[in-house]
MDTraj code that builds the backbone (N, CA, C; nanometers):
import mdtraj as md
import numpy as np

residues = "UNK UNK UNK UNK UNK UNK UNK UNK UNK UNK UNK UNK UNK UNK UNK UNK UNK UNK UNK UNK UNK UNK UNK UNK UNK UNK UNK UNK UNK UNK UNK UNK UNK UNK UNK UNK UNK UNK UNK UNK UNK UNK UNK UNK UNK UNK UNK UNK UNK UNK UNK UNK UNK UNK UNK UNK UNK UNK UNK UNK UNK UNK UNK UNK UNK UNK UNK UNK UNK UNK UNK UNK UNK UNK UNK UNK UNK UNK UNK UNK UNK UNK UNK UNK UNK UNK UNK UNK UNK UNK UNK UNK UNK UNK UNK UNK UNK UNK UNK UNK UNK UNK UNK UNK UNK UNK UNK UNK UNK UNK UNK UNK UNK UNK UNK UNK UNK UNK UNK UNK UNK UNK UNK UNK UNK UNK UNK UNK UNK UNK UNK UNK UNK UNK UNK UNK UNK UNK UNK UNK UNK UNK UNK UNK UNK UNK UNK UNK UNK UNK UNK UNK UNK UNK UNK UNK UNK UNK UNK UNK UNK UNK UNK UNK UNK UNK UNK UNK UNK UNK UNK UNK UNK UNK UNK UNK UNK UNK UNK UNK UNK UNK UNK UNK UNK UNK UNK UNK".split()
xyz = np.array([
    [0.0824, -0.1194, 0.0000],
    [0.0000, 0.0000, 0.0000],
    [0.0868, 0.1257, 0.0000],
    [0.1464, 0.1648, 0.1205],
    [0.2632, 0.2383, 0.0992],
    [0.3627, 0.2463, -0.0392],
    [0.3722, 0.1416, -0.0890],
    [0.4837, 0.1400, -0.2216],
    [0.4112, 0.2443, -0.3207],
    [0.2806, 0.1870, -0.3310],
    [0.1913, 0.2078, -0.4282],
    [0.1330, 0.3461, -0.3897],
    [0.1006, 0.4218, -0.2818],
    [0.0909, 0.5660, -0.2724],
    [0.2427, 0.6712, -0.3257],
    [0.3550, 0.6115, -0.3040],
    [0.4669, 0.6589, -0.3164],
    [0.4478, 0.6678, -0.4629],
    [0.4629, 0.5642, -0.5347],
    [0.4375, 0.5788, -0.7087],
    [0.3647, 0.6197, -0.7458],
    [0.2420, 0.6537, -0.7009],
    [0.1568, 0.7254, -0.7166],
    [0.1895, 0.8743, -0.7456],
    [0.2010, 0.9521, -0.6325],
    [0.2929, 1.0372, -0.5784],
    [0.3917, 1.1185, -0.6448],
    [0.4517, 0.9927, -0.7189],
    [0.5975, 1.0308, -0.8029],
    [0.5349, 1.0556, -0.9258],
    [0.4546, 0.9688, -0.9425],
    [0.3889, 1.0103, -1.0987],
    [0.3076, 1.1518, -1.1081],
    [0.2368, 1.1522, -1.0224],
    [0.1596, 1.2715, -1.0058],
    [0.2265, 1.3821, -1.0019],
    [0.3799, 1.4109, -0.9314],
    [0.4782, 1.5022, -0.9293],
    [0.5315, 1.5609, -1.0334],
    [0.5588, 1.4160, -1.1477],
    [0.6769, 1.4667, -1.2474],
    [0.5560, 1.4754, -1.3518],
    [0.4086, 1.4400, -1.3388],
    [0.3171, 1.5291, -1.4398],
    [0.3099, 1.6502, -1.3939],
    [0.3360, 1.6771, -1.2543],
    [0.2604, 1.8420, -1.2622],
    [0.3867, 1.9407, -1.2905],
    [0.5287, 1.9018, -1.2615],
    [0.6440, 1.9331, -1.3093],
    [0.6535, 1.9522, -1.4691],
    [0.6348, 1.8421, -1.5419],
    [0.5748, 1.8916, -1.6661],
    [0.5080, 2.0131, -1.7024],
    [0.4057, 1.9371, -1.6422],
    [0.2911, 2.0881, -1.7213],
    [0.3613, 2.2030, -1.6955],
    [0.3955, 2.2007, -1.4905],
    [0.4879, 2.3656, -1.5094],
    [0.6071, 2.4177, -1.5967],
    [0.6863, 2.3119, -1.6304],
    [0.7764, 2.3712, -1.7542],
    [0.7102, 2.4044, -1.8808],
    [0.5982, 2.3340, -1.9000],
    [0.5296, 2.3539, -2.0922],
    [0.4241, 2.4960, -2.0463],
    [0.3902, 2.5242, -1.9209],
    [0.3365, 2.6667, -1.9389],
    [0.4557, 2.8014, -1.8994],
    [0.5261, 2.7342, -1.8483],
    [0.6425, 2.8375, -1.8695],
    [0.6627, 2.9000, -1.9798],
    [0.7149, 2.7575, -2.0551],
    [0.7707, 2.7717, -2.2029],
    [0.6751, 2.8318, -2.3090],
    [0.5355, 2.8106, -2.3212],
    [0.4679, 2.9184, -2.3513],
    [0.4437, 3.0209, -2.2788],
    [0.4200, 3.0539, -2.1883],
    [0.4554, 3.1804, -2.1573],
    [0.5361, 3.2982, -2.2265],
    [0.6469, 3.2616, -2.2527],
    [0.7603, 3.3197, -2.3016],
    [0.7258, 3.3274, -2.4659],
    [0.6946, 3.2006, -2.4850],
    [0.6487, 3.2087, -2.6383],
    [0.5240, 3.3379, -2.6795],
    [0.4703, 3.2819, -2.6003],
    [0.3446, 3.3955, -2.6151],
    [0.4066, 3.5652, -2.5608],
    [0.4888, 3.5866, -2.4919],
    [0.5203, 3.7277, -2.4510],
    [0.6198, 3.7817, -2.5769],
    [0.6986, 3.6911, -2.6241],
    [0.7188, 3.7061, -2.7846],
    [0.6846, 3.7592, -2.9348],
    [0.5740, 3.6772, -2.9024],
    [0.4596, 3.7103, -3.0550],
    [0.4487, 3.9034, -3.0774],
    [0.4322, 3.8983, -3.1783],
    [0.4487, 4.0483, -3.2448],
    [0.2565, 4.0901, -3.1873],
    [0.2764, 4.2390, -3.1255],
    [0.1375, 4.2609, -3.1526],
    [0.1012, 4.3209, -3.2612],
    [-0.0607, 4.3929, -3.2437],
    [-0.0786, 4.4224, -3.3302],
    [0.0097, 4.6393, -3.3313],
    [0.0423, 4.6889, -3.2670],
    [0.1036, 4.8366, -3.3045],
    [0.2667, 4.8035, -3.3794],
    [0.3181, 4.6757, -3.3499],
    [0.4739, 4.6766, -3.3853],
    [0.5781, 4.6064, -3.3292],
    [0.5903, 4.6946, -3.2638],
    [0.7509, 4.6494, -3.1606],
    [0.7276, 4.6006, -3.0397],
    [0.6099, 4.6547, -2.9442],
    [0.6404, 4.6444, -2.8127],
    [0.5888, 4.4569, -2.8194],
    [0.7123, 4.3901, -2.7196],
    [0.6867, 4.2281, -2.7298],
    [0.7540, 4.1568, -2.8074],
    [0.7658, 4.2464, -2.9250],
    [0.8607, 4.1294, -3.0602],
    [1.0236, 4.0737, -2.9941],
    [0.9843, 3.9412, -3.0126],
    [1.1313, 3.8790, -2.9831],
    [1.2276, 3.9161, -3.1038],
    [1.3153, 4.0494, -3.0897],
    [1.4245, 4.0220, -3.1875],
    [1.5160, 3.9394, -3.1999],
    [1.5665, 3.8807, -3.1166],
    [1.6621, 3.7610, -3.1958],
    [1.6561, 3.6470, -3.1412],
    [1.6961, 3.5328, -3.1433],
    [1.6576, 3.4041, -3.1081],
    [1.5584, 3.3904, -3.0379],
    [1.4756, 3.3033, -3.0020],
    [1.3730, 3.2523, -2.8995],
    [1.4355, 3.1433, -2.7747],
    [1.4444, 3.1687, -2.6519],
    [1.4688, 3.0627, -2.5857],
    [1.4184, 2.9545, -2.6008],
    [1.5417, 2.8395, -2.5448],
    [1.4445, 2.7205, -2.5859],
    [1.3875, 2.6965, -2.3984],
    [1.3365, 2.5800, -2.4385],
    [1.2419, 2.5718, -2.3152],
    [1.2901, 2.5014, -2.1902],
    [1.4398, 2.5227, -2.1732],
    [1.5013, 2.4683, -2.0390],
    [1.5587, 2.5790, -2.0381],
    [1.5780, 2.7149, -2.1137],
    [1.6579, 2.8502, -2.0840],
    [1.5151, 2.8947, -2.0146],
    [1.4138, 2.9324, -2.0922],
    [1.2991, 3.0180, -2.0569],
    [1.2079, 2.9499, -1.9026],
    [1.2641, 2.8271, -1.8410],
    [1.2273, 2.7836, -1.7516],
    [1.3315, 2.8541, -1.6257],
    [1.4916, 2.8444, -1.6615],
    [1.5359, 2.8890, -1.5729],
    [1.5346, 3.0109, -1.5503],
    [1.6090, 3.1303, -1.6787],
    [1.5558, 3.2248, -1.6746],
    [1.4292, 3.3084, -1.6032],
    [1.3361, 3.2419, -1.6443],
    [1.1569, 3.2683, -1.6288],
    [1.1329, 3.3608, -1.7567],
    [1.0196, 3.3449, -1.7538],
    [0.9540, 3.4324, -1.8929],
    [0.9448, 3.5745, -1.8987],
    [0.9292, 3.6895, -1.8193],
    [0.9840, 3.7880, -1.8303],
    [1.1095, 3.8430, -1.8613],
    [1.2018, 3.7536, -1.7187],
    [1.3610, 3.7472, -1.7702],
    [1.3470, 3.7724, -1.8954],
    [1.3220, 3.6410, -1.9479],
    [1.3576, 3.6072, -2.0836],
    [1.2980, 3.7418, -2.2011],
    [1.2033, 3.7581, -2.2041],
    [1.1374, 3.8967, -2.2647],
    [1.1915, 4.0150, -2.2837],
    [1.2225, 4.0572, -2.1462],
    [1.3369, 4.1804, -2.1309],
    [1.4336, 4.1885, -2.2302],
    [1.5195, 4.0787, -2.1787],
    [1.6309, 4.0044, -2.2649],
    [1.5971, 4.0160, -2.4367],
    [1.5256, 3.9240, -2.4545],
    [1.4717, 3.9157, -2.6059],
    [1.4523, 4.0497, -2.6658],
    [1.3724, 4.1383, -2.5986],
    [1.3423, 4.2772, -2.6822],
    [1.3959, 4.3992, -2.5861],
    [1.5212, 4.3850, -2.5455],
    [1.5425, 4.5232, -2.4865],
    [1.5825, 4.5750, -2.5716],
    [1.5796, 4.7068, -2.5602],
    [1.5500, 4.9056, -2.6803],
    [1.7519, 4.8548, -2.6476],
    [1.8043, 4.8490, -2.5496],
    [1.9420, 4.8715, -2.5632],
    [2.0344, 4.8000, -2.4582],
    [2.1331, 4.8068, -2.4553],
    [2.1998, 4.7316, -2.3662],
    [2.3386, 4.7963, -2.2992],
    [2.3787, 4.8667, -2.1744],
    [2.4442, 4.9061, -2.1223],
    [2.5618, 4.8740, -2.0694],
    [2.6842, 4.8945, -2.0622],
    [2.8070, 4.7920, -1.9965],
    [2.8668, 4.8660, -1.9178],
    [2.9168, 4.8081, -1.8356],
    [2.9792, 4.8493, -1.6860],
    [3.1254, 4.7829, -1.6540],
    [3.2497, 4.8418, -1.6136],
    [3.3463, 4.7650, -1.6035],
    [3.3386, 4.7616, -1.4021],
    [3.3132, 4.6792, -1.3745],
    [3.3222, 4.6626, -1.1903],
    [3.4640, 4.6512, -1.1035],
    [3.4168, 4.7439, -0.9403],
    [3.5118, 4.7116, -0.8899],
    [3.4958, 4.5595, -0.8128],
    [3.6176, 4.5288, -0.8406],
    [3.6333, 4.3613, -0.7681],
    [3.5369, 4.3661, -0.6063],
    [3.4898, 4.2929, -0.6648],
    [3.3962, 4.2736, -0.4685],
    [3.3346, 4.1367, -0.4560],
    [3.3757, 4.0479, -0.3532],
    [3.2926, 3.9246, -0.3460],
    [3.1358, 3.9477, -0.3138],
    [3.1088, 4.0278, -0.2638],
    [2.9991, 4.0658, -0.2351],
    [2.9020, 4.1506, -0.2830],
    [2.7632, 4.1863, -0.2846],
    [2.6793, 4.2584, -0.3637],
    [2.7235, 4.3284, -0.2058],
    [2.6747, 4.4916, -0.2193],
    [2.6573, 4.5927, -0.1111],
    [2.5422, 4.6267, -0.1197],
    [2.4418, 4.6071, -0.0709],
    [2.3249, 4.6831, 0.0168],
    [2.2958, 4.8068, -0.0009],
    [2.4640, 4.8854, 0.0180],
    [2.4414, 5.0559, -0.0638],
    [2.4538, 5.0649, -0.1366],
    [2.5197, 5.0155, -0.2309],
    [2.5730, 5.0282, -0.3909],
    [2.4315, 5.0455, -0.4371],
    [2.3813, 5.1690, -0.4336],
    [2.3012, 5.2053, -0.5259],
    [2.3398, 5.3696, -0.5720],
    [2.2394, 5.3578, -0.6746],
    [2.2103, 5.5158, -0.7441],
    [2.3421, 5.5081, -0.8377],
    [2.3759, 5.6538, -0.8886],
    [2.4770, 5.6455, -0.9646],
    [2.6298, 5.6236, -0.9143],
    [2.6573, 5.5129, -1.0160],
    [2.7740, 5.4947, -0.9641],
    [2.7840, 5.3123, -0.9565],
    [2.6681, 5.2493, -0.9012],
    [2.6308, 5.1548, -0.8787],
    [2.5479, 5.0874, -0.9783],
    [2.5642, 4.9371, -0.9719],
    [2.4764, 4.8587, -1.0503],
    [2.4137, 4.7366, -0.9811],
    [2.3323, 4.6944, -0.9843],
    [2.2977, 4.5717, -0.9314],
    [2.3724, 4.4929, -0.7695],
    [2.4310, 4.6099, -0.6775],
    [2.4459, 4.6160, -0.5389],
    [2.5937, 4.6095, -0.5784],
    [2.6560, 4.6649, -0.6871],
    [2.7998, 4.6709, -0.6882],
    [2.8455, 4.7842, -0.7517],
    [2.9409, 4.8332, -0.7050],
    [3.0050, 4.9596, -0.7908],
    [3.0821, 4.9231, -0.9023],
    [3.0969, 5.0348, -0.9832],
    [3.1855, 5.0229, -1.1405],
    [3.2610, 5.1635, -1.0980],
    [3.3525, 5.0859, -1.1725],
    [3.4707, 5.2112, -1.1791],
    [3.4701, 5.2278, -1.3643],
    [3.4307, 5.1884, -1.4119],
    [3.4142, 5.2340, -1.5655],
    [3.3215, 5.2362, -1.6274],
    [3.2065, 5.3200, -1.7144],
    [3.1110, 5.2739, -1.7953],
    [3.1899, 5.2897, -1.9417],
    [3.0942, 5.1920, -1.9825],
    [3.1229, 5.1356, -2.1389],
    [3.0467, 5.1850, -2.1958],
    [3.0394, 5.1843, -2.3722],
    [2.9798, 5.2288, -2.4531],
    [2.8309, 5.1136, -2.4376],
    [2.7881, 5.1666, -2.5263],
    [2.6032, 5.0548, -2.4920],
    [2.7005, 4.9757, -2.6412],
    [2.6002, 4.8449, -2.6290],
    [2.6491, 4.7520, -2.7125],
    [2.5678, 4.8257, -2.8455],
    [2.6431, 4.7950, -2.9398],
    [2.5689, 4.7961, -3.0833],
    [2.5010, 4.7236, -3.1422],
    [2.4207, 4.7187, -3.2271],
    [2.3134, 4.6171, -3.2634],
    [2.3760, 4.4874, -3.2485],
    [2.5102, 4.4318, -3.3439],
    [2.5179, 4.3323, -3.3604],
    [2.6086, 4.2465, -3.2294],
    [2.6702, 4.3478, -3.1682],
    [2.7106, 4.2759, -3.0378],
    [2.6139, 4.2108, -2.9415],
    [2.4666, 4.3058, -2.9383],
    [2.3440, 4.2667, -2.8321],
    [2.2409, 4.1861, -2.9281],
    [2.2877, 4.1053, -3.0518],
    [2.1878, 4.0132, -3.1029],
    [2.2800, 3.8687, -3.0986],
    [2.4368, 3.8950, -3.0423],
    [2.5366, 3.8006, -3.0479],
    [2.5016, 3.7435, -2.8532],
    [2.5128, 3.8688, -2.7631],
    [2.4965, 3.8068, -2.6626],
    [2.3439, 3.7709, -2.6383],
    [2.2875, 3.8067, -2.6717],
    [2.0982, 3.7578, -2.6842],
    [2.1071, 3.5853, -2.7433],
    [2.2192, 3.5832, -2.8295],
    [2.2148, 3.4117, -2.8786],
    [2.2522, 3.3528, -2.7370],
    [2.3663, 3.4286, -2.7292],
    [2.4409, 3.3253, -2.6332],
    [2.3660, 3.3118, -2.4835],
    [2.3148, 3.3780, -2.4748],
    [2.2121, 3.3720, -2.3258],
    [2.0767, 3.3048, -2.3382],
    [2.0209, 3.2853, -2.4648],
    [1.9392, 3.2330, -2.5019],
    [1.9518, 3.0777, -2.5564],
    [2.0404, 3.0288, -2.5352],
    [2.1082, 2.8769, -2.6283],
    [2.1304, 2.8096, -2.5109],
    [2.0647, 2.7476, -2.4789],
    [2.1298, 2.6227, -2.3560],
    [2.2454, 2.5923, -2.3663],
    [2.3127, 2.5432, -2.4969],
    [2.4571, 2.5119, -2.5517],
    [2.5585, 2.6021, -2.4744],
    [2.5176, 2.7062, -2.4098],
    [2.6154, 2.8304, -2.3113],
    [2.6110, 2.8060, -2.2011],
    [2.5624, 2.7047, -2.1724],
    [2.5172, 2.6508, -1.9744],
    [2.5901, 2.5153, -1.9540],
    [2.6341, 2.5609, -1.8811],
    [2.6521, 2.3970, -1.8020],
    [2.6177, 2.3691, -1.7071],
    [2.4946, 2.3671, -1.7125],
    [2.3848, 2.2797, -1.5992],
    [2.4170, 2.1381, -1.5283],
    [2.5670, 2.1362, -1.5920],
    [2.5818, 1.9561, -1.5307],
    [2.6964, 1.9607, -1.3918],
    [2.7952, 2.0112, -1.3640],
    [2.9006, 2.0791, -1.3223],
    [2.8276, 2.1501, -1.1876],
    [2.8887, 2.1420, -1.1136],
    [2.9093, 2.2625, -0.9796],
    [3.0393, 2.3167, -0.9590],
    [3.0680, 2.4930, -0.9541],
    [3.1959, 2.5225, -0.9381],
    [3.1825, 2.5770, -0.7582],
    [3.3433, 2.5349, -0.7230],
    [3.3422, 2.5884, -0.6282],
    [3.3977, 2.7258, -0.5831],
    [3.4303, 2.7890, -0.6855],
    [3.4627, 2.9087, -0.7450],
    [3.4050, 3.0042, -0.6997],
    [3.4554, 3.0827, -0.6104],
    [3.3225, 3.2002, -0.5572],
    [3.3360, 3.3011, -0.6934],
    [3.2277, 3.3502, -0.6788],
    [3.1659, 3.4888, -0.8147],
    [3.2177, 3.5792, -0.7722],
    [3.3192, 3.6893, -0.8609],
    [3.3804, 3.8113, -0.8259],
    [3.2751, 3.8858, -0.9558],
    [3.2137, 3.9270, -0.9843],
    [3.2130, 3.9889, -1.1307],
    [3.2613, 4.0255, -1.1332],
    [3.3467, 4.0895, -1.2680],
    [3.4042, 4.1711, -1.3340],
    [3.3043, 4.2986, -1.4488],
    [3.2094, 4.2463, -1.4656],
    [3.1292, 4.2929, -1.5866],
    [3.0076, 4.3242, -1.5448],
    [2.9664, 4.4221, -1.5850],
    [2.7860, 4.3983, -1.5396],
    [2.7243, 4.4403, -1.6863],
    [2.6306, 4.3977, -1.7474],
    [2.5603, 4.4303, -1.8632],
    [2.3986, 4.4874, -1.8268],
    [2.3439, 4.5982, -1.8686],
    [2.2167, 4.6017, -1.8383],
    [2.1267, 4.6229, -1.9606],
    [2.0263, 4.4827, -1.9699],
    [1.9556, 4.5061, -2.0996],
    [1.8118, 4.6004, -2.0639],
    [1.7765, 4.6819, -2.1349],
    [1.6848, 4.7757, -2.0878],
    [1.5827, 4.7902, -2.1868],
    [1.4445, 4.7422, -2.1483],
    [1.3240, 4.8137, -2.2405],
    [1.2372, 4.8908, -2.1462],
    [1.2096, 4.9568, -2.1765],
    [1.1516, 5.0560, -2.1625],
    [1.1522, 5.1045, -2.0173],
    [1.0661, 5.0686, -1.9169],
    [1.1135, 5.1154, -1.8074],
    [1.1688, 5.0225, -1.7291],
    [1.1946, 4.8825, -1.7823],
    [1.2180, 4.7134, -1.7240],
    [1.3705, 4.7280, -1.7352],
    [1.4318, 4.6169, -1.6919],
    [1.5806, 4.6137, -1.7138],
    [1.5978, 4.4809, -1.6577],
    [1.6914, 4.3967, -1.7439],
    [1.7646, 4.2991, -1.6500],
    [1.9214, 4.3096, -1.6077],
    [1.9698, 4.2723, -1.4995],
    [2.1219, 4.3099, -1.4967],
    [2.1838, 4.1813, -1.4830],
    [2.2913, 4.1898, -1.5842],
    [2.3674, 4.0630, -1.6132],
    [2.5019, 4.0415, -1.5374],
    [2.5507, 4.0439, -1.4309],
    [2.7065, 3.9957, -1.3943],
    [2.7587, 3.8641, -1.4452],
    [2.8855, 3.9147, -1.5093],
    [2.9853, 3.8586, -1.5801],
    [3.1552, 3.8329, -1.4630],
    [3.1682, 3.6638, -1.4595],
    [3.2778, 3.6617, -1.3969],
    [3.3219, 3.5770, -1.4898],
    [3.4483, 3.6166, -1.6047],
    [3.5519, 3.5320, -1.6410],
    [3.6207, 3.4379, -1.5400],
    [3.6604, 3.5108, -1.4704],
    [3.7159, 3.4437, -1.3694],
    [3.7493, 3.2806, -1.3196],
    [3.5645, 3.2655, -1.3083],
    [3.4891, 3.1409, -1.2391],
    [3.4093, 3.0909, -1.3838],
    [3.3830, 3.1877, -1.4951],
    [3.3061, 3.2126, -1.6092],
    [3.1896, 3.1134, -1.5546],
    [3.1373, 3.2380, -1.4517],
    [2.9672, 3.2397, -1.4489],
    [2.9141, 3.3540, -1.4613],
    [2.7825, 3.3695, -1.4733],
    [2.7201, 3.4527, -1.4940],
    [2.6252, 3.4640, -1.4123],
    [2.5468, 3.5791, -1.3833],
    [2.3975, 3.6077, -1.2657],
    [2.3275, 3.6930, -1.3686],
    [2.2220, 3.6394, -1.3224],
    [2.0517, 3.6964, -1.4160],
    [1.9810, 3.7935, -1.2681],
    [1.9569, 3.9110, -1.3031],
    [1.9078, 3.9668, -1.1753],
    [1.7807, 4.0215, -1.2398],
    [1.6900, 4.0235, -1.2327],
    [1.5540, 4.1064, -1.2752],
    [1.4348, 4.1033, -1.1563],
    [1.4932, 4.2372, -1.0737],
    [1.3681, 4.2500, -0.9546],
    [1.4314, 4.1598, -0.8831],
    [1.3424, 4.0977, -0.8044],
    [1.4566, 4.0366, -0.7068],
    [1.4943, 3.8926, -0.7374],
    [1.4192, 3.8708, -0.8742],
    [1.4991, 3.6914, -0.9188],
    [1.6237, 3.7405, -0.9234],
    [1.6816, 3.6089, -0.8688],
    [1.8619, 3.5953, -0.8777],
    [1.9179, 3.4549, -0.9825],
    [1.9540, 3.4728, -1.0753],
    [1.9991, 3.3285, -1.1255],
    [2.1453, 3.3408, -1.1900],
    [2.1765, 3.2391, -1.1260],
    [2.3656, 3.1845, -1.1413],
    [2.3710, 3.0370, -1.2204],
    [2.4527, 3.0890, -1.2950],
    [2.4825, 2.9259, -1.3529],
    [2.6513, 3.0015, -1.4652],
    [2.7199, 2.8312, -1.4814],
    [2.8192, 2.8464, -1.5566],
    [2.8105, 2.8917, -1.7121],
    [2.8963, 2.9502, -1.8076],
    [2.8766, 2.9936, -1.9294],
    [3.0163, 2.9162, -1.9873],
    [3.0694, 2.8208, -1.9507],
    [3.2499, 2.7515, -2.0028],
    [3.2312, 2.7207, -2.0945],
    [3.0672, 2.7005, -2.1608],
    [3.1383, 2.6899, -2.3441],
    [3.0730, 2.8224, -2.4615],
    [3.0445, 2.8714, -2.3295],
    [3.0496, 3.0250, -2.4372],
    [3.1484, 3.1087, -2.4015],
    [3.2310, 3.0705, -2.3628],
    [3.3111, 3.1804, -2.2682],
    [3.3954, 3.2247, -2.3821],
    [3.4413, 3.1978, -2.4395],
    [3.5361, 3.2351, -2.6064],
    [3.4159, 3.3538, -2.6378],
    [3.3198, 3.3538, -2.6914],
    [3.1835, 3.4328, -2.7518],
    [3.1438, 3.5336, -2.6581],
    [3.1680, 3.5189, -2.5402],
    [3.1080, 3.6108, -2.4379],
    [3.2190, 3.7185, -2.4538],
    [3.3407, 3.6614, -2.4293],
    [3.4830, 3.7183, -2.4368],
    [3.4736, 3.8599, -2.5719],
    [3.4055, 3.7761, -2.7112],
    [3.4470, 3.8594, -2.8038],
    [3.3420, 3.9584, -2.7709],
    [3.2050, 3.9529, -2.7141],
    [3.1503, 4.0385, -2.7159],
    [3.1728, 4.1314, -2.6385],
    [3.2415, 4.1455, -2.4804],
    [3.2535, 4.2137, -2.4069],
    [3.3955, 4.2738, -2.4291],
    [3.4696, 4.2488, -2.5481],
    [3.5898, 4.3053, -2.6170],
    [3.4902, 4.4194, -2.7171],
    [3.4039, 4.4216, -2.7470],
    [3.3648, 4.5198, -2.8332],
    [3.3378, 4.6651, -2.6918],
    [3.3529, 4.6511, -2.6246],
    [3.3375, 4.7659, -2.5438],
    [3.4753, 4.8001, -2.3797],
    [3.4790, 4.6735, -2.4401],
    [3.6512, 4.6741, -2.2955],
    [3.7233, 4.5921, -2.3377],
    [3.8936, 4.6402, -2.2923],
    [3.9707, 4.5734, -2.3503],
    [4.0024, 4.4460, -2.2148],
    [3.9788, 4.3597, -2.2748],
    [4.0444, 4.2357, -2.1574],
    [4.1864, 4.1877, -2.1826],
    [4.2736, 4.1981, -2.0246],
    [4.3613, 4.1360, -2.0205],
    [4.3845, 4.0102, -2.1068],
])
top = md.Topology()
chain = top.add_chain()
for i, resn in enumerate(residues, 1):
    res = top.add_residue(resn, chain, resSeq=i)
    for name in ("N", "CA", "C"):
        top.add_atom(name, md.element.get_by_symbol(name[0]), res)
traj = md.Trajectory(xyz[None], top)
């Protein structure tokens, strides 16, 4: 009896686990689609696939997909986010000692692939690598923004939008990430 509530249980779990990833994944699909005035919503470049737009989440992902522009930040070294690090000067609870030029079209439709491609994650791996960023990127539509920290370093990355936080490795985009964040800083 017990065995058989347990399997029960398990089955019932990894259906409702399902469904929550396939309404995720539309979700995102649907915040995509072109309306009817034009622009506002249109996914310009790739579409997540549906284990990015799950971790991400579907706004994340949206922001991302159609931000008006994209901002770069060179950071001071800090293991830590600061609490004050706000207003100017500050990004995402960390200070910069340099701003960068905003990316140009084709640099922010290059990192939009690469953040959007599972093929840039390594979801399999745990580092024990603490996160310094070096980089902060901010993609911006309209009055939304997501902020991206970049650590070569450890080569991970953080997804910040509002108060979601998401970390994961980028080691086989890290060559691609590299060239893009060379279009606005020179790396050692």
């Amino acid at each position: 009896m017990v065995r058989s509530a347990m399997y029960s249980f398990r089955r019932t779990l990894r259906h409702v686990l399902r469904a929550a990833f396939c309404v995720a994944a539309i979700g995102v699909a649907a915040g995509c689609q072109a309306n009817q005035s034009g622009t506002e919503g249109v996914m310009t470049g790739p579409s997540p696939s549906p284990r990015i737009a799950a971790f991400l989440g579907g706004p994340t992902a949206d922001v991302i997909g159609t931000a008006d522009r994209v901002e770069s930040y060179m950071l001071k070294p800090t293991l830590e986010a600061d609490p004050n690090a706000t207003g100017p000067g500050a990004i995402a609870g960390y200070y910069w000692k340099a701003r960068g030029a905003a990316l140009d079209p084709g640099a922010i439709d290059e990192f939009r692939r690469l953040i959007l491609d599972e093929k840039s994650y390594d979801f399999v791996n745990t580092k024990k690598c603490p996160m310094v960023p070096e980089f902060a990127f901010r993609f911006v539509k309209g009055g939304d923004f997501v902020d991206i920290l970049v650590s070569f370093q450890c080569t991970m990355w953080q997804f910040e939008h509002g108060p979601a936080k998401k970390r994961e490795d980028f080691d086989p985009a890290a060559d691609r990430l590299k060239a893009v964040v060379e279009t606005v800083f020179k790396l050692d």
